[in-house]
N, C-alpha and C positions, 0 to 999 in steps of 0.2 A: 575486232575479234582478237581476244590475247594469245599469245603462243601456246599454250596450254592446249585451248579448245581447236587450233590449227591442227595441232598434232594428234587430240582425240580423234575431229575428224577422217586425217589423211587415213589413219591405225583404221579404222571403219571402213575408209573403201578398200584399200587393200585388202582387207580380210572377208568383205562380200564377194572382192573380182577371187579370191584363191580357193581353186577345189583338190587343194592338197592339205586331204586329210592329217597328216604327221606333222608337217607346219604347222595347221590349225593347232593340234593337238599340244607342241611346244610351248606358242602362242598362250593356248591357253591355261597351261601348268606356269608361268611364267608372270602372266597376269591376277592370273588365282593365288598364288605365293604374296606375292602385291600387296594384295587386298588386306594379307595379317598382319603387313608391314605396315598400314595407313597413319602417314603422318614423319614414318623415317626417311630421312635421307641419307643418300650417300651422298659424302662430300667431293665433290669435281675440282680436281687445279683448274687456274685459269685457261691455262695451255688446254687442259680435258675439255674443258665447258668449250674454247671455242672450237677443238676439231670434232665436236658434238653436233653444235652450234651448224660448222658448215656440214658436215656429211648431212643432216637432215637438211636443209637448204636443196644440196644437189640431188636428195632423195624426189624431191618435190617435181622435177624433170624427168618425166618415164625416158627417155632415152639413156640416164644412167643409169636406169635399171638392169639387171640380168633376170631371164626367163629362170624361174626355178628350175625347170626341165632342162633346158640347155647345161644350169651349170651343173646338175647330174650327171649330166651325160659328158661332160668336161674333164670331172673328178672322181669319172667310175671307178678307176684303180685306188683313189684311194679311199672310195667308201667300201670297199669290198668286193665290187659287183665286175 
């Protein structure tokens, strides 16, 4: 499996496990832009491509994860709430 479809993938489960709507929402305004973009890239330094490279790596370990709600509730002051 190429790294491509790894990462379609992971993008799949995570987005069936999350029932946060404004995530999704993001998500999906984000993906949708995407789509009018097919075929551009943005260019990455090497330096870019590899701390890309590992944060998805570590991403793939739910223990580096953060709970969305935890980190809400972390950064209440400075989302407004």
């Amino acid at each position: 499996m190429d790294n491509k479809q790894k990462i379609k993938d992971s993008l799949h489960k995570l987005i069936e496990r999350s029932n946060n709507e404004y995530l999704l929402g993001i998500v999906y305004q984000v993906l949708n832009r995407d789509a009018g973009m097919e075929g551009t890239t943005i260019p990455l330094t090497e330096e870019q491509q590899k701390e890309l490279d590992q944060a998805y790596q570590e991403s793939l370990d739910e223990s580096n994860l953060i709970d969305f709600e935890d980190l809400k509730e972390k950064n209440a002051k400075w989302l407004g709430k």
